[in-house]
Every structure is written in C-alpha cells, then in structure tokens.
TORMARTI-569075 format. One line per 4 residues: number of its first residue (from 1); for each residue x, y, z of C-alpha. Coordinates in steps of 0.02 Angstrom, whole numbers. Layout:
BEGIN
NUM> X/Y/Z; ... $
//
This chain:
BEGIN
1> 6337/8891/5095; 6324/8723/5183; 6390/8741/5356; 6488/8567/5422 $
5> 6539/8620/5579; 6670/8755/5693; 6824/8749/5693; 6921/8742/5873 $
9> 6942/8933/5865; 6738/8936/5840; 6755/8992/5663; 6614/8932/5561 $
13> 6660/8788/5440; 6575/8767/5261; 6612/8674/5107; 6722/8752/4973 $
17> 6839/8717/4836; 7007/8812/4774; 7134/8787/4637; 7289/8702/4709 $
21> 7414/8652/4583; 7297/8651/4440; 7164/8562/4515; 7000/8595/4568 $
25> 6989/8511/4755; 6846/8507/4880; 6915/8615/5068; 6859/8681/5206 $
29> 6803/8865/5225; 6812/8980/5347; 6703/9116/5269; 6747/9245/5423 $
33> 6926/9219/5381; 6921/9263/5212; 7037/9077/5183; 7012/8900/5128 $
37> 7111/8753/5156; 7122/8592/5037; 7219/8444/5072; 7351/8390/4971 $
41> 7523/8308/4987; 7482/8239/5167; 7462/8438/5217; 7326/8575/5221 $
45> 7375/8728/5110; 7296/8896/5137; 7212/8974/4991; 7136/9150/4999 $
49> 7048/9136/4831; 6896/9014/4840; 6709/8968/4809 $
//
C-alpha cells in the first residue's frame, strides 16, 4: 500500500482503484474503513469493493 496522507477524521489514506460504472478509476482508500472513494460526475462515490 502507498500511504498519501489522513484524512480529517485521521483515517489513513492510500491509493486504490474500484469499478464505477464500468470503469476502472484510480480513489482514495481508507483501508480501516473497509471503503474507497473515486471521483466521478463532479462527486465522490463510495465503493466497498476495491484494490
């Protein structure tokens, strides 16, 4: 995992990727949280199944 950062909640953030409308696009990770969120449509959707 390649950490980038916390969050403002002092989660960990690392680099991930997750299927969002059948594509493949690069998000944020919050490994403690079990979720990642990609960008898409101006807005940040929530995905629980990631890499």
């Amino acid at each position: 995992m390649i950490t980038v950062g916390r969050d403002l909640d002092g989660a960990t953030l690392v680099v991930g990727r997750a299927h969002h409308q059948g594509d493949l696009l690069p998000a944020k990770a919050k490994p403690e949280h079990g979720v990642a969120y990609v960008a898409h449509g101006g807005g940040e959707h929530a995905k629980h199944d990631f890499e």
